[in-house]
N, CA, C and O atoms as CSV, one atom per row, in Angstrom:
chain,resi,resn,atom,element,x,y,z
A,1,UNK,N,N,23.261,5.329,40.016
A,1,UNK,CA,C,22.209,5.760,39.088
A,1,UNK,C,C,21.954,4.702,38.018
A,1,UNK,O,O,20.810,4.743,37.565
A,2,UNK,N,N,22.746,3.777,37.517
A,2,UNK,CA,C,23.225,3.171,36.702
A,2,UNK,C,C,21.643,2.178,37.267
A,2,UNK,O,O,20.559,2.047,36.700
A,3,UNK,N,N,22.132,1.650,38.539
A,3,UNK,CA,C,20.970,0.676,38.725
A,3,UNK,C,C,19.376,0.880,39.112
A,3,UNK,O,O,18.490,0.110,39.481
A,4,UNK,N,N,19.442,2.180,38.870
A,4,UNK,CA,C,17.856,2.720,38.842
A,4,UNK,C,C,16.865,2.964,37.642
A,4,UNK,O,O,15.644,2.926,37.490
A,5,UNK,N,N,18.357,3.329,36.586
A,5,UNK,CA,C,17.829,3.470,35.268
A,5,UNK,C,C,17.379,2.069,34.510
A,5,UNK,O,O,16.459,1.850,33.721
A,6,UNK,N,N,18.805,0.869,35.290
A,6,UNK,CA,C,18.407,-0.547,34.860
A,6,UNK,C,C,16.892,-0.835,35.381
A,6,UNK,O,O,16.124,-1.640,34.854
A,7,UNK,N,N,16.680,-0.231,36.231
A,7,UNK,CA,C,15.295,-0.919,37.030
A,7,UNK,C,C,14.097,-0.253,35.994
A,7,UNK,O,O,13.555,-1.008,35.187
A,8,UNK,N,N,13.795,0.871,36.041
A,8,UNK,CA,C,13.098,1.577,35.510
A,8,UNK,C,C,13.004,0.862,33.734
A,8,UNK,O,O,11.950,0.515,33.202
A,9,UNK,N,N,13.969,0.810,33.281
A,9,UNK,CA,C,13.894,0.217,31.719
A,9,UNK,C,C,13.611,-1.545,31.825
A,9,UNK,O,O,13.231,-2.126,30.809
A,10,UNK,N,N,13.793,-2.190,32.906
A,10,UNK,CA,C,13.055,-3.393,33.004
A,10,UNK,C,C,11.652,-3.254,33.345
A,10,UNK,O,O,10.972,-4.147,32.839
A,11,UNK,N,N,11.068,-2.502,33.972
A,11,UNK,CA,C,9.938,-1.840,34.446
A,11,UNK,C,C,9.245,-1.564,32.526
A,11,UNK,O,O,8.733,-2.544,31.984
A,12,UNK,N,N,9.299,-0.689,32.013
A,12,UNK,CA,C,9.429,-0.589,31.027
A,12,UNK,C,C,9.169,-1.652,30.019
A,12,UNK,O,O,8.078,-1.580,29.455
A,13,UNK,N,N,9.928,-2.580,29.701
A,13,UNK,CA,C,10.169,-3.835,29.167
A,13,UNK,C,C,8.728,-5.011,29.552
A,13,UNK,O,O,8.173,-5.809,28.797
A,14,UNK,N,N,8.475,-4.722,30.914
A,14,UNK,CA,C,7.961,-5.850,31.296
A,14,UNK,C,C,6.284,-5.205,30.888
A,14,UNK,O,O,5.228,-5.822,30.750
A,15,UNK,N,N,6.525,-4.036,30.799
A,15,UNK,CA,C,4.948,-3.230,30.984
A,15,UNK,C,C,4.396,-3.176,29.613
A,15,UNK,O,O,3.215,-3.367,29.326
A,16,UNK,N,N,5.481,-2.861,28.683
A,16,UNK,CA,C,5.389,-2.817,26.967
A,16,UNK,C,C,5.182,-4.148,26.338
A,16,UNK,O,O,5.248,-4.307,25.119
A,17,UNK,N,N,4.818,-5.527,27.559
A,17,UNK,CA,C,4.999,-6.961,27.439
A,17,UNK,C,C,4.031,-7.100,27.792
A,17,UNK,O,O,3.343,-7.666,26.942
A,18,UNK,N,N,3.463,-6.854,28.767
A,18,UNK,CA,C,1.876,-7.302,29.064
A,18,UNK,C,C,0.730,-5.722,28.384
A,18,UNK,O,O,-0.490,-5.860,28.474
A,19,UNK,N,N,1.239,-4.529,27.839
A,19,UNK,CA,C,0.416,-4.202,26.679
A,19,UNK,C,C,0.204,-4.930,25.478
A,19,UNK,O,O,-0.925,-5.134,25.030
A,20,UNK,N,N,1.311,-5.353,24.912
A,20,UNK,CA,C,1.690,-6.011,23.693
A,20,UNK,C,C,0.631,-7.680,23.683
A,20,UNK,O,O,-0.033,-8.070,22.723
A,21,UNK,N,N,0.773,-8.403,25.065
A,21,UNK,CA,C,0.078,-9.401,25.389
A,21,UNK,C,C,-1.443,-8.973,25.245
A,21,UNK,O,O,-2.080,-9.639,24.429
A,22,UNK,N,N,-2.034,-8.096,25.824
A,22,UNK,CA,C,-3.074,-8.159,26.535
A,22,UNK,C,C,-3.971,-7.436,24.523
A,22,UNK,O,O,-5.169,-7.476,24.241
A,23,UNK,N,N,-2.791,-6.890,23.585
A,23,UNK,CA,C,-3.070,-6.537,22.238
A,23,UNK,C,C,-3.394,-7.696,21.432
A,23,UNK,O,O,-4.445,-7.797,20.799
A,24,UNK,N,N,-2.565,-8.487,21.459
A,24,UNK,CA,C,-2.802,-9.917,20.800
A,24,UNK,C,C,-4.001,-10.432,21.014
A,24,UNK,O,O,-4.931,-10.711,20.258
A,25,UNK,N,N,-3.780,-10.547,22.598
A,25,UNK,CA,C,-5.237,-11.398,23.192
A,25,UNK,C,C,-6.653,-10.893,22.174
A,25,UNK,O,O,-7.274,-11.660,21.439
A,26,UNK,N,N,-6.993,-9.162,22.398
A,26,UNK,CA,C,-8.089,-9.038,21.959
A,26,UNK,C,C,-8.229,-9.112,20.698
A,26,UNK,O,O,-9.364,-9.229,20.237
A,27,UNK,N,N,-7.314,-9.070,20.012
A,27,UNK,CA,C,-6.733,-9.316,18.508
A,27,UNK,C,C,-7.475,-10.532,18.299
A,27,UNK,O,O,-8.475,-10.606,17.586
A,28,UNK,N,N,-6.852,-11.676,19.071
A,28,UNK,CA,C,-7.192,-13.448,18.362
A,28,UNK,C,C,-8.999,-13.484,18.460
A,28,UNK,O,O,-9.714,-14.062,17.642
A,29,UNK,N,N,-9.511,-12.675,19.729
A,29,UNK,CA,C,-10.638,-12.953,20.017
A,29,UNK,C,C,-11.344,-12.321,19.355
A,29,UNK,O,O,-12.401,-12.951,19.307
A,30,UNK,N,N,-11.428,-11.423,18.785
A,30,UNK,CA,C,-12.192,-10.565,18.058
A,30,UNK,C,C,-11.875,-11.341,16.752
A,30,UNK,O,O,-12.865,-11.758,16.151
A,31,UNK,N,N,-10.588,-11.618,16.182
A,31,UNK,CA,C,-11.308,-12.550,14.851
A,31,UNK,C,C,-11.802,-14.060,14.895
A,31,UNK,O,O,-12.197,-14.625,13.874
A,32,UNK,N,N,-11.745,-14.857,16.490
A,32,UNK,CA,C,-12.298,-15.600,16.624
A,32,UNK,C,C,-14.456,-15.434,16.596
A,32,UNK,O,O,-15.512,-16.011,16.337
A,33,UNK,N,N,-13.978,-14.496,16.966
A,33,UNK,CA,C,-15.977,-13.771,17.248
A,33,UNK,C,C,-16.481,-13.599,16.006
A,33,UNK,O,O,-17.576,-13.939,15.560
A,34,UNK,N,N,-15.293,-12.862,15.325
A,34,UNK,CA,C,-16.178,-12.540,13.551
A,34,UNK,C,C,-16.004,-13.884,12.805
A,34,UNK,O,O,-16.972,-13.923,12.045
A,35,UNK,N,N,-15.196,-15.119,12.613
A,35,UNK,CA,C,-15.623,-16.111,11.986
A,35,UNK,C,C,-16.492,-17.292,12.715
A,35,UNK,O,O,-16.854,-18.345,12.190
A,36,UNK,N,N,-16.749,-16.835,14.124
A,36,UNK,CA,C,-18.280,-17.832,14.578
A,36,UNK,C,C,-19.085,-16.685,14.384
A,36,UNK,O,O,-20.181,-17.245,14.344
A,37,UNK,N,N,-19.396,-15.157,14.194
A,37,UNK,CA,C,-20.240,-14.981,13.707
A,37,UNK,C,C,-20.997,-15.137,12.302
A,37,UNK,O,O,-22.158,-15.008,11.914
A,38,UNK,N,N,-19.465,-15.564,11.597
A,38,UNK,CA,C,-19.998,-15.484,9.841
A,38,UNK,C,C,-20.183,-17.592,9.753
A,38,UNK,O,O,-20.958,-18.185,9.003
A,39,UNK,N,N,-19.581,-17.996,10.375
A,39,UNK,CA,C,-20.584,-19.330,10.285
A,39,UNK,C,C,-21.633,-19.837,11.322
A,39,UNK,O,O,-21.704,-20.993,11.740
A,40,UNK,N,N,-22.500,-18.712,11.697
A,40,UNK,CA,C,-23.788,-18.367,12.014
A,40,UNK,C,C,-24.443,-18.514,11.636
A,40,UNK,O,O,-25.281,-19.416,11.628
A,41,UNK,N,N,-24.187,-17.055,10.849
A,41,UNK,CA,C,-25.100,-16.223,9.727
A,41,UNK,C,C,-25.428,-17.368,8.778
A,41,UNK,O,O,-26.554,-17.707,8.413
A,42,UNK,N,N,-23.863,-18.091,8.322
A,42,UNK,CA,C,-24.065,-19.656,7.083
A,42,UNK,C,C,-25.041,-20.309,7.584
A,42,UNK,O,O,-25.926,-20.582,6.772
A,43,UNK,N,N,-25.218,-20.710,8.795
A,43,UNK,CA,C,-25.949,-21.388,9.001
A,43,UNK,C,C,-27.593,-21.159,9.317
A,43,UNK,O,O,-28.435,-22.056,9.275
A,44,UNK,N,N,-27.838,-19.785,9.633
A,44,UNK,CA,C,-29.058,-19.683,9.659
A,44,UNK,C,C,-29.096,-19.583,8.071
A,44,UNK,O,O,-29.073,-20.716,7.591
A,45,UNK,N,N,-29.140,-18.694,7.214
A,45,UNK,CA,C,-29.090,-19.184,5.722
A,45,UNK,C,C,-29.584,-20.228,4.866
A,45,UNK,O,O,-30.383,-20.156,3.933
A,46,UNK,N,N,-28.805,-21.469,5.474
A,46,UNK,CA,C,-29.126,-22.740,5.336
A,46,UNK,C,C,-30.431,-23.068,5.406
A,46,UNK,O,O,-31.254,-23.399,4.553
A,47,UNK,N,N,-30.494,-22.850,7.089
A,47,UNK,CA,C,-32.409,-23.157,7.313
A,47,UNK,C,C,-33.291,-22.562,6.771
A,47,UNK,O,O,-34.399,-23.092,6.858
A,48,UNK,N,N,-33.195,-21.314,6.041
A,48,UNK,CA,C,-34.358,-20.182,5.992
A,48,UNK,C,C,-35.129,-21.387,4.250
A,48,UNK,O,O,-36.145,-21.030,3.654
């Protein structure tokens, strides 16, 4: 039993690792999106 429970809690581990990953990811990109959207906006500004 010992090595089913090991399996299952690596299972676990690896799954709470690519949520945690896949959290970051949209994390960086979404504040990558809002500061090229706000030096956009600067820049249309500029031209008007």
């Amino acid at each position: 039993m010992a090595n089913g429970s090991s399996l299952a809690a690596m299972e676990l581990m690896v799954f709470l690792g690519l949520v945690g990953w896949l959290l970051y990811y949209q994390y960086s990109n979404s504040r990558r999106d809002s500061s090229r959207t706000k030096s956009d906006e600067e820049t249309s500004k500029e031209s008007d």
